[in-house]
N, CA, C and O atoms as a GROMACS GRO file, in nm:
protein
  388
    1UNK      N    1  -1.428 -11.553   4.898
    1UNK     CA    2  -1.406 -11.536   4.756
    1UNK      C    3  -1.468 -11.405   4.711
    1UNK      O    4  -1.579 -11.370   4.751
    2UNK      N    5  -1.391 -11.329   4.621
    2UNK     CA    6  -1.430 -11.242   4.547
    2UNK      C    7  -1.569 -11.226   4.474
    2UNK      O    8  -1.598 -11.294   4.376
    3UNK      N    9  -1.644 -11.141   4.523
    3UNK     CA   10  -1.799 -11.172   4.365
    3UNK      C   11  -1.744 -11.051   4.248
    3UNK      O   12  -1.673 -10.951   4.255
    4UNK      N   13  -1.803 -11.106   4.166
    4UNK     CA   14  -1.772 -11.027   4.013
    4UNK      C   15  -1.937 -10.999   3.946
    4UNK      O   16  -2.012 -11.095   3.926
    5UNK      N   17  -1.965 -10.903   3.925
    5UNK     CA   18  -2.101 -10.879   3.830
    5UNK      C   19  -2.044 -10.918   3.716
    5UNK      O   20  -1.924 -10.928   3.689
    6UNK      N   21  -2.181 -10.948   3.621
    6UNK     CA   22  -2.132 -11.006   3.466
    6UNK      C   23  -2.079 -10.949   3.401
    6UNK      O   24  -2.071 -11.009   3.294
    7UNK      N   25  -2.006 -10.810   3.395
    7UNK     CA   26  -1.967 -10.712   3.320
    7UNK      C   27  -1.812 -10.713   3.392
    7UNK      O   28  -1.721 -10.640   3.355
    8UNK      N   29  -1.806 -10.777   3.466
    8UNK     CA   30  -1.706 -10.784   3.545
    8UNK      C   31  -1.605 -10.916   3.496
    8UNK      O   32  -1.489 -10.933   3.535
    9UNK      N   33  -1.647 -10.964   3.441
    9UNK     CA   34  -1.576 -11.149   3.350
    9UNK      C   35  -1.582 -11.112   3.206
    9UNK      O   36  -1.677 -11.064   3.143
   10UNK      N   37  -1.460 -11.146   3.164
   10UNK     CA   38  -1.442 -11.108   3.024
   10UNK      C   39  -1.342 -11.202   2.989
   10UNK      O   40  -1.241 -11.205   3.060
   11UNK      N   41  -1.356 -11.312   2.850
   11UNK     CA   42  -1.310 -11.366   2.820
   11UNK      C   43  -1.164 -11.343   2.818
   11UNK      O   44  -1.136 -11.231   2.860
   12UNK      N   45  -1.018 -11.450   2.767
   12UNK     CA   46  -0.931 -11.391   2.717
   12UNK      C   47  -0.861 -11.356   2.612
   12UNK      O   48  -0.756 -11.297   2.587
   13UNK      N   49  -0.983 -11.428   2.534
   13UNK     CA   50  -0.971 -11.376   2.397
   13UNK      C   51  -1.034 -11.270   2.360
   13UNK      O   52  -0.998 -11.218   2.254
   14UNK      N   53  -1.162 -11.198   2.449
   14UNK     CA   54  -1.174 -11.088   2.404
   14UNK      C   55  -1.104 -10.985   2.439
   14UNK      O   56  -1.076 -10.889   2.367
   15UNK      N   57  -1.063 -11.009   2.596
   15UNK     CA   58  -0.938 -10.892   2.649
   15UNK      C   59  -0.840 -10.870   2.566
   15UNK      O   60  -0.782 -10.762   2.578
   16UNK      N   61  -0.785 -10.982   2.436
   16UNK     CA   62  -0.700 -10.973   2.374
   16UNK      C   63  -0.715 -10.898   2.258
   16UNK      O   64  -0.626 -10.839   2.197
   17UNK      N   65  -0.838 -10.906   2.229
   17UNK     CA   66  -0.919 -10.783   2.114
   17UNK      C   67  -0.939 -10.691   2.147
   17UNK      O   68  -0.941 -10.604   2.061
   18UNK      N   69  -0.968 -10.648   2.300
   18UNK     CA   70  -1.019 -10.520   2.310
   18UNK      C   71  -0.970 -10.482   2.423
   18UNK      O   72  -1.045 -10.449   2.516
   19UNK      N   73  -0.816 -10.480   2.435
   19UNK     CA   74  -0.772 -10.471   2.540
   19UNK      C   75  -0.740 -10.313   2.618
   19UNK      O   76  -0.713 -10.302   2.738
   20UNK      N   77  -0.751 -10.199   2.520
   20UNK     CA   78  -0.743 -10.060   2.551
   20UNK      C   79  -0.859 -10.045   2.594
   20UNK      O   80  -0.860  -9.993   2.705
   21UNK      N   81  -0.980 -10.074   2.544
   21UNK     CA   82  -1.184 -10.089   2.609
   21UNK      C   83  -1.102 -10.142   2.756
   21UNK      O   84  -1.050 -10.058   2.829
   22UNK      N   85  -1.097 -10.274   2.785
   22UNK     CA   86  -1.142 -10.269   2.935
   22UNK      C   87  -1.010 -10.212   3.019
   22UNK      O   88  -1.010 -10.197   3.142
   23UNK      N   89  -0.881 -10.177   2.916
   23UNK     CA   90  -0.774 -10.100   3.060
   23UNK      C   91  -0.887  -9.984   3.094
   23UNK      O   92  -0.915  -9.968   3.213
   24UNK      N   93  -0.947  -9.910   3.005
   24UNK     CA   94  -1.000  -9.806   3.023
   24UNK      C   95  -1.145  -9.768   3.104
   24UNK      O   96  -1.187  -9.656   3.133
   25UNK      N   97  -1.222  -9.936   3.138
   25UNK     CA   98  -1.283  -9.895   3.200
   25UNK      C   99  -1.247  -9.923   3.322
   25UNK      O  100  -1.321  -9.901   3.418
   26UNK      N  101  -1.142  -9.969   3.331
   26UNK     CA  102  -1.067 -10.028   3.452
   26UNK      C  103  -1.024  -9.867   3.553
   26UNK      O  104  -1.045  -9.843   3.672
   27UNK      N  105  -0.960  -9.784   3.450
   27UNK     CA  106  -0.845  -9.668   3.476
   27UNK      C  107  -0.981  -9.598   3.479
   27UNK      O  108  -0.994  -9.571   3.598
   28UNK      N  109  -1.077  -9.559   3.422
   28UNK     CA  110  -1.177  -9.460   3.491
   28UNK      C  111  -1.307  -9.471   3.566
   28UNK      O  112  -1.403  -9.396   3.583
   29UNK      N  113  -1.277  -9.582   3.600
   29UNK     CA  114  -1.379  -9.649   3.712
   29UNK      C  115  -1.512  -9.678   3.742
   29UNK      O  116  -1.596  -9.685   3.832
   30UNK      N  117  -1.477  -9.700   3.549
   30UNK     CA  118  -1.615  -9.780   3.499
   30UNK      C  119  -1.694  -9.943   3.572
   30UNK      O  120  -1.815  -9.964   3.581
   31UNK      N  121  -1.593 -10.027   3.611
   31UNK     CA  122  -1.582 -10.135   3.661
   31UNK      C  123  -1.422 -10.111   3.752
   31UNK      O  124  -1.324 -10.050   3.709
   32UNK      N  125  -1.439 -10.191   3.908
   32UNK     CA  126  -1.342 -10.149   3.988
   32UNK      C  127  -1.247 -10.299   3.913
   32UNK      O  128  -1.126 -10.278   3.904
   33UNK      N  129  -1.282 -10.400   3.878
   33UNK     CA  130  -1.197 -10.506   3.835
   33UNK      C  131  -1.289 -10.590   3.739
   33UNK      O  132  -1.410 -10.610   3.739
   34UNK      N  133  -1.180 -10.634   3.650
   34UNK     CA  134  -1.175 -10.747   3.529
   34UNK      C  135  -1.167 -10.887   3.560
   34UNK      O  136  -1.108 -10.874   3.667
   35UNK      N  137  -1.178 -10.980   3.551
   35UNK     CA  138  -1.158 -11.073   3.564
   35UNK      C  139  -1.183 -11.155   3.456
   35UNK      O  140  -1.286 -11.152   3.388
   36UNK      N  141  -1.074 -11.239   3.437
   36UNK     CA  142  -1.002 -11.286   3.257
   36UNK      C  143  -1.012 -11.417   3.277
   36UNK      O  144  -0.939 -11.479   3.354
   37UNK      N  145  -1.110 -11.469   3.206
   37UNK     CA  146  -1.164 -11.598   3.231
   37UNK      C  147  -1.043 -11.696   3.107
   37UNK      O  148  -1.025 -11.640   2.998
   38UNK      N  149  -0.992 -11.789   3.124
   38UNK     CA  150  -0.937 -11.844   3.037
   38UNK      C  151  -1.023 -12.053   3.039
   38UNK      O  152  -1.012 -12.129   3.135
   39UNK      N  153  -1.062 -12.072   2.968
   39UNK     CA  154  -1.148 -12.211   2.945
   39UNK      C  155  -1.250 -12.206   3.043
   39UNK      O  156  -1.274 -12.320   3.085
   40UNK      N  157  -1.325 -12.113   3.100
   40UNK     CA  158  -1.466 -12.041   3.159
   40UNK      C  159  -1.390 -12.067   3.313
   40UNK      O  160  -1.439 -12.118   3.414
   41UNK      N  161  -1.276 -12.023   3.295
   41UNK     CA  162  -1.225 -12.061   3.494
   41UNK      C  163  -1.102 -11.876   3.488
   41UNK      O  164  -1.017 -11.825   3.414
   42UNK      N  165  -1.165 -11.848   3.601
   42UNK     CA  166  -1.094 -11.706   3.661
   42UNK      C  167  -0.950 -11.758   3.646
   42UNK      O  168  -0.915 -11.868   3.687
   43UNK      N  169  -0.865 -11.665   3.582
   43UNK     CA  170  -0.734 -11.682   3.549
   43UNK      C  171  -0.615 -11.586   3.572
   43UNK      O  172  -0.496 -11.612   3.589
   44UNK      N  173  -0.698 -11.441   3.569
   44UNK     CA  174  -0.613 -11.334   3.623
   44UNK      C  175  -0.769 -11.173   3.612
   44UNK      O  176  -0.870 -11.150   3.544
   45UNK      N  177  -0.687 -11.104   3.733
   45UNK     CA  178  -0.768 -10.962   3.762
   45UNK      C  179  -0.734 -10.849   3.695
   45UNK      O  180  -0.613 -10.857   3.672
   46UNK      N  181  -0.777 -10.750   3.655
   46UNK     CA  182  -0.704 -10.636   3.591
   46UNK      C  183  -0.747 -10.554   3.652
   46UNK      O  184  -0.869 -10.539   3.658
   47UNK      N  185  -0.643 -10.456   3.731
   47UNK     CA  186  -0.707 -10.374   3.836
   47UNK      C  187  -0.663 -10.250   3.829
   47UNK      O  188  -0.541 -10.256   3.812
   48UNK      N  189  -0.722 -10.068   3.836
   48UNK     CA  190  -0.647  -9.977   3.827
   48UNK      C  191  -0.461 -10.015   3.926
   48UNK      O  192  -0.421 -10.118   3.981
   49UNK      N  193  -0.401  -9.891   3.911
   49UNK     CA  194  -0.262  -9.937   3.966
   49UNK      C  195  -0.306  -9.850   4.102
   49UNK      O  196  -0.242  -9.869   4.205
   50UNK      N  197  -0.391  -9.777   4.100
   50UNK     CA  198  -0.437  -9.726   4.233
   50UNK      C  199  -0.478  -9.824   4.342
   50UNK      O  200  -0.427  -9.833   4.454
   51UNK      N  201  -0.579  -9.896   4.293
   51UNK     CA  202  -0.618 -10.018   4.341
   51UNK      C  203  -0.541 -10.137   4.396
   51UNK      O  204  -0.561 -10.210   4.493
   52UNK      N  205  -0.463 -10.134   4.320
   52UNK     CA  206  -0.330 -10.251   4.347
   52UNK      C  207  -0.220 -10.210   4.431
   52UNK      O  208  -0.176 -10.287   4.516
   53UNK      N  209  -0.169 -10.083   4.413
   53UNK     CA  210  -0.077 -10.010   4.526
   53UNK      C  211  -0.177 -10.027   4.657
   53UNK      O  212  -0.122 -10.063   4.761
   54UNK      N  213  -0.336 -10.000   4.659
   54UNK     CA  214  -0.356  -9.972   4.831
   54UNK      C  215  -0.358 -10.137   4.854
   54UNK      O  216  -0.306 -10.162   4.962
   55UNK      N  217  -0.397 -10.244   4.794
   55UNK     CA  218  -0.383 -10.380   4.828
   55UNK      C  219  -0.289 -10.392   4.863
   55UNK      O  220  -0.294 -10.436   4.978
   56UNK      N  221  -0.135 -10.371   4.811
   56UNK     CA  222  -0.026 -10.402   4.815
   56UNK      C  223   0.013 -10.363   4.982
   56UNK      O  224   0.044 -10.442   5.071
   57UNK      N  225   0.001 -10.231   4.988
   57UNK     CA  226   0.026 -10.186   5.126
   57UNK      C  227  -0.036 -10.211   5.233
   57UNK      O  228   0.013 -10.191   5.344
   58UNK      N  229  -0.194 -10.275   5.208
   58UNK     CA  230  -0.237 -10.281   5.336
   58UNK      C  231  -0.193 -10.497   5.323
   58UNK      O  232  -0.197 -10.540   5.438
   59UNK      N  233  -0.175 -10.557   5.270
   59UNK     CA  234  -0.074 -10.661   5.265
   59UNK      C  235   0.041 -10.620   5.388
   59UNK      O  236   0.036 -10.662   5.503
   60UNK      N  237   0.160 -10.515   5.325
   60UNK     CA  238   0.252 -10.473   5.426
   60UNK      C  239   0.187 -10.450   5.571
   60UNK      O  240   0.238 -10.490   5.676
   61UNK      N  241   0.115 -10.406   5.564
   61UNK     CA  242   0.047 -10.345   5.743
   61UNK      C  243   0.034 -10.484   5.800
   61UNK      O  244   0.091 -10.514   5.905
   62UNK      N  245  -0.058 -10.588   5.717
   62UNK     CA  246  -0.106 -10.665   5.771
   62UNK      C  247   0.014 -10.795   5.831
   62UNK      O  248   0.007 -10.885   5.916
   63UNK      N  249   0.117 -10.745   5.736
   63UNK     CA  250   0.252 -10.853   5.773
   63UNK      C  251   0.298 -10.785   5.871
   63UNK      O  252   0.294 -10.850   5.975
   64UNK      N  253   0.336 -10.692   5.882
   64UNK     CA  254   0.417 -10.563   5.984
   64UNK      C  255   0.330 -10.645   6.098
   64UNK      O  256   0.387 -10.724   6.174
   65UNK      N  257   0.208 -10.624   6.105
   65UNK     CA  258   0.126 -10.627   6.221
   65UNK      C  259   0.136 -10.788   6.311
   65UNK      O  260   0.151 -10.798   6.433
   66UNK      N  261   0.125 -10.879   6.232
   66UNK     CA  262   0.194 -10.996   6.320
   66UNK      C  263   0.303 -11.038   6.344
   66UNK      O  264   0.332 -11.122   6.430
   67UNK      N  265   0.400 -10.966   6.246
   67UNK     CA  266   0.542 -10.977   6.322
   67UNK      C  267   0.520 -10.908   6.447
   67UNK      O  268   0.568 -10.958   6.549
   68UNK      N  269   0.436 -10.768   6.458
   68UNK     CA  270   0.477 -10.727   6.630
   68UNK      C  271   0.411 -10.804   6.721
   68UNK      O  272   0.450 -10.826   6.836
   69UNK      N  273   0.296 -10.852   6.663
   69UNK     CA  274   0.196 -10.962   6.745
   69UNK      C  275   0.290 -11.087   6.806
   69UNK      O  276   0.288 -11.132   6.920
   70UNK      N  277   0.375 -11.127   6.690
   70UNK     CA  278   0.438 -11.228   6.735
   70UNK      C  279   0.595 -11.176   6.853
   70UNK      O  280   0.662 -11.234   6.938
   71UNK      N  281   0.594 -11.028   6.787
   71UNK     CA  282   0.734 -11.016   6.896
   71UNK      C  283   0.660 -11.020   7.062
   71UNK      O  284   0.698 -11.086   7.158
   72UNK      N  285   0.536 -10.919   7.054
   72UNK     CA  286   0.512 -10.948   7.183
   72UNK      C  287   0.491 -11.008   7.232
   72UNK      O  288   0.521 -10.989   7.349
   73UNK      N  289   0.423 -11.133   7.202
   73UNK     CA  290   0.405 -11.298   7.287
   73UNK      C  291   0.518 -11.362   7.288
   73UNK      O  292   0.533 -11.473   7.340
   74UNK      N  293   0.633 -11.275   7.213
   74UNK     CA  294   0.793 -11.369   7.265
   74UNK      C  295   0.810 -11.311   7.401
   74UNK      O  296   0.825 -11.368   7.509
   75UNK      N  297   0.803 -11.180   7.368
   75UNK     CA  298   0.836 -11.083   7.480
   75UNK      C  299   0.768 -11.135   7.591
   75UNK      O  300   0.836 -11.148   7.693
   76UNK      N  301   0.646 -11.169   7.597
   76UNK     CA  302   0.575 -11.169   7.724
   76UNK      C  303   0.560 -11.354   7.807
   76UNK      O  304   0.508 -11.397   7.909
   77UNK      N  305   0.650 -11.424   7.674
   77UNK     CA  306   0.621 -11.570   7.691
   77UNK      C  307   0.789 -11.583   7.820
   77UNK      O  308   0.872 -11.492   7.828
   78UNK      N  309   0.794 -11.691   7.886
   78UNK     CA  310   0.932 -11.743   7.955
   78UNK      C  311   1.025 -11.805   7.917
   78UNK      O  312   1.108 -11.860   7.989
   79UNK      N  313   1.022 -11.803   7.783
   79UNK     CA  314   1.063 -11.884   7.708
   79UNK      C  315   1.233 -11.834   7.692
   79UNK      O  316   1.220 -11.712   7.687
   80UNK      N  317   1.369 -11.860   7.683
   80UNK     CA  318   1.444 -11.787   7.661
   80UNK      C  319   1.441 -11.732   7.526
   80UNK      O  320   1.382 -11.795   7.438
   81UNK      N  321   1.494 -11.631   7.504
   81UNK     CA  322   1.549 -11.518   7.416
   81UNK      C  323   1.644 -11.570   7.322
   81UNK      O  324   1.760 -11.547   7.356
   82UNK      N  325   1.627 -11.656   7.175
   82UNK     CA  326   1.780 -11.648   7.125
   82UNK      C  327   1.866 -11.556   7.043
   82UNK      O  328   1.831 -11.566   6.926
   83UNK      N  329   1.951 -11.484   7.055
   83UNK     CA  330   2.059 -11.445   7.008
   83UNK      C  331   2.018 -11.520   6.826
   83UNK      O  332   2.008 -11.638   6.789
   84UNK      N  333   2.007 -11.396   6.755
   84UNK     CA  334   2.045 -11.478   6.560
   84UNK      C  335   2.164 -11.537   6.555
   84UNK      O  336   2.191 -11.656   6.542
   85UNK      N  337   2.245 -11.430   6.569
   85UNK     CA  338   2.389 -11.503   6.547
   85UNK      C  339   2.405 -11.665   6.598
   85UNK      O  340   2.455 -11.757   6.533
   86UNK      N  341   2.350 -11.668   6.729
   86UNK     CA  342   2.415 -11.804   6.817
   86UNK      C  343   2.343 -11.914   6.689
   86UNK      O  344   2.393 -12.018   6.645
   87UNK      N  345   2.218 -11.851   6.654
   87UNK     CA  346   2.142 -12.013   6.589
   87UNK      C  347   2.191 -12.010   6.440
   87UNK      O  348   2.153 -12.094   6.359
   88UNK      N  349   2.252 -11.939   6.418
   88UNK     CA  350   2.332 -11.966   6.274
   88UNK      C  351   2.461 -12.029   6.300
   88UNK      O  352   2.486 -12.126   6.229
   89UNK      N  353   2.528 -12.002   6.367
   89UNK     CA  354   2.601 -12.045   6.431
   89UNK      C  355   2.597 -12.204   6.419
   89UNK      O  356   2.646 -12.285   6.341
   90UNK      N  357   2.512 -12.214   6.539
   90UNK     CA  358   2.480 -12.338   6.572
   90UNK      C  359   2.461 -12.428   6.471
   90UNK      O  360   2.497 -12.545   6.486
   91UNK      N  361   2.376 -12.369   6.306
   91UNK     CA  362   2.353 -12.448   6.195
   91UNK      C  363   2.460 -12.473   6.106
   91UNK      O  364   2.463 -12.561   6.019
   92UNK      N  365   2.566 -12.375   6.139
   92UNK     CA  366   2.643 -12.345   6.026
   92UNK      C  367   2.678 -12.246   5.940
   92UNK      O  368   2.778 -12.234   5.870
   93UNK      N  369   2.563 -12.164   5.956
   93UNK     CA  370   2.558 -12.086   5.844
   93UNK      C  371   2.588 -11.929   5.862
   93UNK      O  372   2.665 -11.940   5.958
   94UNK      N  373   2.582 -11.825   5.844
   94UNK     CA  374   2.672 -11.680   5.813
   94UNK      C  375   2.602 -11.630   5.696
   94UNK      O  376   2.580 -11.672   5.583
   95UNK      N  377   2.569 -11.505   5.779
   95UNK     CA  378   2.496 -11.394   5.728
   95UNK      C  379   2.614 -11.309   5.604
   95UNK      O  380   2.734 -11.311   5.631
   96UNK      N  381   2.573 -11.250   5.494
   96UNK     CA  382   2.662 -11.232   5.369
   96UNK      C  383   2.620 -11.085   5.426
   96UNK      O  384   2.515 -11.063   5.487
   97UNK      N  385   2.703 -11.006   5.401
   97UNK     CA  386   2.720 -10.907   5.446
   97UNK      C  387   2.782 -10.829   5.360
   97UNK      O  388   2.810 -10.713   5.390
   0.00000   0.00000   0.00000
């Protein structure tokens, strides 16, 4: 789990009052994240878009990275090889093209 310093939790009724204050200390990196407490329970983060683009992508790496994990233990397992087509096929179903 995430830790947050106290300057770091901000109601959501005050985010709703003073919501240009914390984009701004958000965007000049006064605090790296917000966190918007709604009935004293974490409800949503407010994060520069810098911040959120490199999350976003290292997300992608991290998916990229066990799909090849998983191609190579197909690759290296004895298992046969199926063909997409054959198992759609087999279900019924057809790729829209």
């Amino acid at each position: 789990m995430v830790a947050y310093t106290k300057n770091e939790l901000v109601s959501a009724t005050e985010i709703s009052k003073q919501f240009g204050e914390y984009i701004s200390k958000v965007k000049n990196g006064i605090v790296d994240k917000i966190g918007v407490l709604k009935n004293n329970k974490l409800n949503a983060v407010i994060l520069s878009v810098e911040e959120y683009e490199r999350m976003s992508e290292a997300v992608d790496l991290l998916e990229d990275m066990k799909i090849f994990q998983e191609v190579q233990e197909r690759l290296k397992s004895d298992k046969k090889l199926l063909d997409g087509n054959d198992v759609l096929k087999k279900h019924g179903l057809m790729l829209d093209v």
